[in-house]
Each structure stands twice: as C-alpha cells, then as structure tokens.
C-alpha positions in Angstrom: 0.0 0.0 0.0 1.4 4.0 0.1 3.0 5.0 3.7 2.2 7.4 5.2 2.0 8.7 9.2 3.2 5.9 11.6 2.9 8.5 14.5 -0.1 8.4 16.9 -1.7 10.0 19.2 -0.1 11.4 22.4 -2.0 14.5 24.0 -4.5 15.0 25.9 -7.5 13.4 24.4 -10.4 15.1 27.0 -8.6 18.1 25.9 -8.4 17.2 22.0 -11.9 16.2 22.0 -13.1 19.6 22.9 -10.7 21.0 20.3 -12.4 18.8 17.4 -15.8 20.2 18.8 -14.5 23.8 18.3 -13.2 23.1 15.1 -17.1 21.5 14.0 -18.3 24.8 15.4 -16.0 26.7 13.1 -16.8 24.9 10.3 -19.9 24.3 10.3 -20.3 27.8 10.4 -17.8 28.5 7.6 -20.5 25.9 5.7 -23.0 28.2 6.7 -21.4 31.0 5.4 -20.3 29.3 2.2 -24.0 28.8 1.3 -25.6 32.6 2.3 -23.0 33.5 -0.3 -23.7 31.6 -2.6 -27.6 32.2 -2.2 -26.8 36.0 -2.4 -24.7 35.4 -5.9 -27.3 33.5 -7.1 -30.1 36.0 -6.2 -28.0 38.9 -8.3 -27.8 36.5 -11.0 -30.9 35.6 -11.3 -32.8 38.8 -10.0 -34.2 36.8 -6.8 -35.3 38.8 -3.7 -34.7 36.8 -0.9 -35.1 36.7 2.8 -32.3 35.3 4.3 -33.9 35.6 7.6 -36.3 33.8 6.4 -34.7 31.3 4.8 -32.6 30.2 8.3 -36.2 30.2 10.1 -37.5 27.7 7.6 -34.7 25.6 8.0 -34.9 25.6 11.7 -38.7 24.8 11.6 -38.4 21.6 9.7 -35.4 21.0 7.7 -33.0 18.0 8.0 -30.4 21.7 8.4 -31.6 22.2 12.1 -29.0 24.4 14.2 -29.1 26.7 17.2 -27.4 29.4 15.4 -29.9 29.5 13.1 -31.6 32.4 14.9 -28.9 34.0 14.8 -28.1 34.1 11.3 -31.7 35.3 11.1 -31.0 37.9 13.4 -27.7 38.9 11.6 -29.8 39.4 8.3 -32.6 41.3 10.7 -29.4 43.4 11.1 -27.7 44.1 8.6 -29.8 42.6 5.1 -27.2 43.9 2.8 -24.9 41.2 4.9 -22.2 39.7 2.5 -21.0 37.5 4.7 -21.8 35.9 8.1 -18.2 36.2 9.5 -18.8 39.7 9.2 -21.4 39.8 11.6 -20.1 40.3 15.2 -21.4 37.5 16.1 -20.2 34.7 13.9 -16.7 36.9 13.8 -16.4 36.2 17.6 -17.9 32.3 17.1 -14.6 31.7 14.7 -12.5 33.8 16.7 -12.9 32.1 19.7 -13.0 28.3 17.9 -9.8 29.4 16.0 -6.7 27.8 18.2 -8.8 24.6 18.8 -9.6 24.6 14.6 -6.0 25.0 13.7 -4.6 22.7 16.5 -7.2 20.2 15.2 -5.9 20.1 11.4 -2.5 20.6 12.1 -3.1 17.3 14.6 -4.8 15.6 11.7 -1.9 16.8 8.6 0.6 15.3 11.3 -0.9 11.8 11.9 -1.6 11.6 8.5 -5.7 11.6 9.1 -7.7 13.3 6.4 -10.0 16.0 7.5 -11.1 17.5 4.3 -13.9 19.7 5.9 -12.1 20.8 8.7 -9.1 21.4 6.8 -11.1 23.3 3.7 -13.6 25.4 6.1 -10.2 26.4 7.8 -8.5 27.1 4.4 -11.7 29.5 3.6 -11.3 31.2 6.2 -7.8 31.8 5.9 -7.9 32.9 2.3 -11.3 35.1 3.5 -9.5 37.0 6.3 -6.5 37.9 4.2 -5.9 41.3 2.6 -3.0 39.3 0.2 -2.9 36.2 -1.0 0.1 34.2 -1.8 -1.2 34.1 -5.9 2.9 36.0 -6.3 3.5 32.1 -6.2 1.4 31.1 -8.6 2.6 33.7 -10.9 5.9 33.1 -10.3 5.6 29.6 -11.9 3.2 31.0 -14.9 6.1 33.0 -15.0 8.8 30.3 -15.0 6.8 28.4 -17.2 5.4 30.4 -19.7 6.9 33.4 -19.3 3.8 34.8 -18.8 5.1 38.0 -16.5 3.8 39.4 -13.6 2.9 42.3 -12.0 4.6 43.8 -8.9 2.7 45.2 -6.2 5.2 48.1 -5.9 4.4 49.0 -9.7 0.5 48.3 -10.2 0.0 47.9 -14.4 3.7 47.5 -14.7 4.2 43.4 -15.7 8.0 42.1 -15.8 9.0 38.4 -16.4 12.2 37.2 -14.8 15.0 35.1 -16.8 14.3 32.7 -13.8 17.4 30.0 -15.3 19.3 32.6 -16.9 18.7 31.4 -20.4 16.4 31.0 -22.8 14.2 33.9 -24.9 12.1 36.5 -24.6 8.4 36.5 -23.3 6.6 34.9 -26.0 6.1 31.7 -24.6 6.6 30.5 -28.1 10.4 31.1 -27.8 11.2 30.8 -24.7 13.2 27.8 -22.9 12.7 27.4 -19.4 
C-alpha cells in the first residue's frame, strides 16, 4: 500500500476532543457562510429577492439543516440585510475567533498523523484565504512566469508586468520562444 504517518496520538484526548468540537463549530459555520454567499450570488444573477432571515427560520422549523445558530443568522440578516458575509457579523466573527486555536490545532493534529479532514481542513482554508488582505497568488505567478513566461505584475508598480530570466537562459516573453 502508500506509507504514510506511523505517529499516533499522544495528548490529551479530554482536551483534543473539545478542540475537534471547536473546530465543528468553526466549520460548520464556515458551511453556513459558504451557502448565504452563494444564495446572495445566485439572487443577483438571477434577480431573486430573498429573505435570508427567512430562509434560516424555515430551516430551523423543519429542515434535515436544524441548528441553534440559526436564529442567529436570522438575526444577523434582521441586522444588517445587505450582509455579505456571516463572518462579518459580530457574532459569527467572535464564534470563529474564539474556535480558531482549537480549529488550527485540530488540522495541524490531523496533517501530522496523517488523518484526512477534508472539511475541517477546507472550512479552515476558507477562512484563511477570506481573512486575508493578500494572497500568496505571487507564487502562482511566479511559476506562470517560470513556465510560460507569462510575466507578472509587482505590487510596488501596479500595471507594470516584468518576467524574470528565472534560469538565466532562454528567450524572450513569448512563450513560443522561450526555454525554461
């Protein structure tokens, strides 16, 4: 079969098990929040007037989606109805904030033994990439660039796009010429 982790687990587990709870919490609110967006880009697309309220009441009367925090995405909508975002609502921002060491404890646990936790691990990477002003995308670039020599711009010259001779040979930045 593939290797992988041989290590196991060694902490403490009453202690680890409330971590995993905090890091549901955290994710299933980043779920949450996943779907009001995509409700609210699917109501400019398609000219829908909806009631997000509303909507998280009906699901707490008699969906399969029953929550606690449903009331209170109804009353962050009540709030603010132009809400883009639940994390943006004091109350879901303080939710993740306070579930945050436990959540990143959690999947850095999980990465280390080697035990997939593709919901923890994507709700946290959400997050992540939500909260951040800058993304590391200069990576991706920089291998378009490599590449392709597709160029790049640098944030130090917005509308200014260089390509580096990243080998110190080959052409210039038609990809059609250059050698990488």
């Amino acid at each position: 079969g593939v290797g992988g982790s041989r290590q196991h687990f060694t902490g403490d587990k009453k202690q680890f098990l409330e971590d995993i709870k905090q890091a549901l919490y955290a994710s299933k609110i980043i779920s949450y929040a996943q779907g009001f967006m995509l409700m609210r880009e699917a109501a400019k697309l398609y000219n829908w007037k909806l009631n997000y309220g509303g909507i998280a009441l009906m699901w707490r009367g008699g969906c399969i989606i029953r929550s606690v925090f449903l009331g209170n995405i109804k009353t962050a909508f009540d709030k603010n109805p132009k809400l883009t975002n639940l994390l943006l609502d004091p109350f879901f921002r303080d939710a993740v904030g306070h579930s945050q060491a436990s959540w990143r404890k959690v999947v850095a646990t999980a990465a280390t033994l080697g035990v997939p936790t593709p919901a923890f691990s994507t709700a946290l990477a959400f997050y992540d990439g939500y909260r951040s002003k800058q993304l590391p995308a200069n990576l991706l670039q920089a291998q378009r660039d490599y590449f392709g020599a597709h160029t790049y711009e640098l944030l130090s010259s917005p509308g200014m796009f260089i390509h580096t001779n990243w080998t110190g040979h080959g052409g210039n930045v038609s990809a059609s010429t250059y050698q990488a």
